[in-house]
N, C-alpha and C positions, 0 to 999 in steps of 0.2 A: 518349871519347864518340862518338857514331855522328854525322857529318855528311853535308853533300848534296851534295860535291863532289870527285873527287881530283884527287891534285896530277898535276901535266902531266907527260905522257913515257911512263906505264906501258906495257904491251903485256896484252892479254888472254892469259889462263891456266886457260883452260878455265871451267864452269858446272856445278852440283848441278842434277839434277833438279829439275822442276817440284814443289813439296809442295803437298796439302792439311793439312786440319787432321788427318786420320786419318794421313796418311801421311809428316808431317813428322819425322825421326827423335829418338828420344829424347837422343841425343848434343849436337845442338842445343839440347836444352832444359836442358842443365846447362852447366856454365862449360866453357868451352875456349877457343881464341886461334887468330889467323894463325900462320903463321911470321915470322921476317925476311926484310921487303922485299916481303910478301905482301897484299894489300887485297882485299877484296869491297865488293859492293856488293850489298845486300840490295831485290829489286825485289818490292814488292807489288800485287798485280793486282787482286784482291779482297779483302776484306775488313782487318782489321788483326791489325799484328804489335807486342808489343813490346819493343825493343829494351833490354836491361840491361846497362848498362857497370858491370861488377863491379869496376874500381876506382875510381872514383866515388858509384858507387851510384844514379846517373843514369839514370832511365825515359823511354824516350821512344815514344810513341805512333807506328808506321808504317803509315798507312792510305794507301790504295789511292785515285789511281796513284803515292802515294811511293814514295820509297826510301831508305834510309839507307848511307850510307855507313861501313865498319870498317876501324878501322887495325890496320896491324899487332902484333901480341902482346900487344893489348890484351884482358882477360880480359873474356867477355860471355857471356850467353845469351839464348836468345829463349825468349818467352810468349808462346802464345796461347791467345785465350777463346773461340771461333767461329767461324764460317766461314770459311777464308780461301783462295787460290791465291799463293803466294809463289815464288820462286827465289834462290838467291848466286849471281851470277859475279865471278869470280875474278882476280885483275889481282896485276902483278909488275913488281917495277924490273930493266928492262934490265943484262943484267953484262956481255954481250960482243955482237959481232955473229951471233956460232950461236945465242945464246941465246936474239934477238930474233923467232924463228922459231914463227909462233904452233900452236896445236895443230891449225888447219884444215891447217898447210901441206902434211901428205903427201897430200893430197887433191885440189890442184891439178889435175895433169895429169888426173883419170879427170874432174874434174869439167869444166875446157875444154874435153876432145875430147865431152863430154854436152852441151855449150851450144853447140857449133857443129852437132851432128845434129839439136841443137833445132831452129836460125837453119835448117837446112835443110827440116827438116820442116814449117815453117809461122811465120805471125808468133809469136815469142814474147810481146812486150808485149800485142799484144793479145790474147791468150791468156789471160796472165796477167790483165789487168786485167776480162775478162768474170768469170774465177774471180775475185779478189779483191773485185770490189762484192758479189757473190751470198753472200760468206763474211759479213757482219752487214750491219746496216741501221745501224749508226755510220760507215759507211766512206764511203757518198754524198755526207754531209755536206761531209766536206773536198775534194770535186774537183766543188763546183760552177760555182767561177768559172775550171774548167780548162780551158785548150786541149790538145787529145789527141793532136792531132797533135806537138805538141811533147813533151807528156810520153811520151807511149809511147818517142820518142825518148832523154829523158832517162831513163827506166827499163830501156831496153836496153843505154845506154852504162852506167849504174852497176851492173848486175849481172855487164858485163862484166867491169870495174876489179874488183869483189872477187871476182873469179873466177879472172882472173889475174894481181892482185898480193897481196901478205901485206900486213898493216894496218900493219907495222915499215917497210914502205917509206915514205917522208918525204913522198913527196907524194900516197900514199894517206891517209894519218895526216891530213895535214893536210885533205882531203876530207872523209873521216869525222867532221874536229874539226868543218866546217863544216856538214856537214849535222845534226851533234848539236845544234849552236846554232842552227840554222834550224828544225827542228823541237820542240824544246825549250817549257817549259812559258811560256818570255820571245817566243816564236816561234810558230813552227800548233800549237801545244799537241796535239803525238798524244800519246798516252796510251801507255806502255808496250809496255800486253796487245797492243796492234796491232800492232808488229811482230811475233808469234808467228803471226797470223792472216796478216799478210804472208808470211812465210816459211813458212808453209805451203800457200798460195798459188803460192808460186814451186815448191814441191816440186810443186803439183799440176800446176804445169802443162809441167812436164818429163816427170810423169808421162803428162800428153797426147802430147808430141812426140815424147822421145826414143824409138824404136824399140828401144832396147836398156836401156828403165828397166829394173832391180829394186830390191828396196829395201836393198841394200846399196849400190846409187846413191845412193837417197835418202837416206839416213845421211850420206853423203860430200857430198851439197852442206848439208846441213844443217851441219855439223861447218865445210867452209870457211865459208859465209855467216856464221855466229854469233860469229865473231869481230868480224866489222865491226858486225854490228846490237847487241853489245856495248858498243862506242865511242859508238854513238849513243844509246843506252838511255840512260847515265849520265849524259849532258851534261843527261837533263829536267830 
């Protein structure tokens, strides 16, 4: 059956495109399975999705900002009746230390030596953070009782950490764990879809600083970032 939680330790393993209802593939809508040792986690943004665990026969409603959780090689498929913006990302049980290496890693070095022409080019938090309030009028809400000074600071040091470490490292993992339960639905209850608004915020404002964007840059901080905003999705 689909739950709201997985178990401790995975390492992300990549994400399916964003679906709507037009565009969510027919493969999905018939039975298929993880492999072993494989998990997703089903994020709905908008509207609902629902979950069918074909060996049970168990329906479960996933509206928006849920998500459900799927275990491995358990036969499922999804229905849906209407509108909806969905995604799977994909999670896996660590087998050795090469393996713990998540799919952002070849990405690393092009993406640190981009965030240091940023750091040179201009503030990047507050960069970021003029883009990021302008990107919805949901986003003001949460940094009312903020001091900015402080946060711009915390927002430069954490983009640095996933920037230059892998989420498989022990005391990034454990950051991540934390910041999933800090923001969390038991926590500041952000909502999903906002980290996508986030990080494309962070892309835009690279795209201010760095001197040498393209968007084959942008792909590559997109690719490392979404591992870690992975880690924190799931813990809602």
């Amino acid at each position: 059956m689909a739950t709201t939680s997985l178990p401790d330790g995975l390492v992300p393993a990549g994400s399916s495109l964003e679906f709507t209802e037009d565009s969510i593939p027919a493969a999905l809508q018939e039975e298929h399975a993880l492999g072993p040792g494989h998990w997703g986690v089903l994020h709905v943004f908008e509207g609902q999705v629902c979950f069918v665990d074909l060996s049970t026969g168990e329906e479960t409603d996933v509206t928006a900002p849920d998500h459900a959780v799927i275990r491995p090689e358990a036969p499922h498929h999804l229905r849906v009746s209407g509108p909806v913006r969905c995604r799977i990302d994909f999670f896996r049980k660590p087998e050795d230390a090469s393996a713990m290496r998540t799919p952002g890693s070849f990405a690393e070095e092009e993406v640190k030596r981009s965030f240091a022409r940023c750091e040179a080019a201009g503030d990047f938090a507050e960069t970021f953070y003029t883009t990021f309030m302008n990107a919805s009028p949901a986003i003001a809400p949460f940094f009312a009782q903020t001091e900015f000074g402080r946060q711009r600071q915390l927002l430069r040091d954490s983009v640095y950490l996933m920037v230059t470490h892998d989420v498989s490292d022990p005391e990034m993992r454990a950051l991540l764990d934390k910041l999933g339960g800090l923001h969390s639905r038991a926590g500041r209850n952000i909502a999903p879809k906002l980290y996508e608004l986030w990080l494309d915020s962070i892309c835009d404002t690279v795209k201010q600083l760095d001197p040498e964007w393209s968007q084959s840059l942008e792909d590559h901080w997109r690719v490392r970032l979404r591992a870690g905003m992975q880690i924190i999705m799931a813990a809602y």
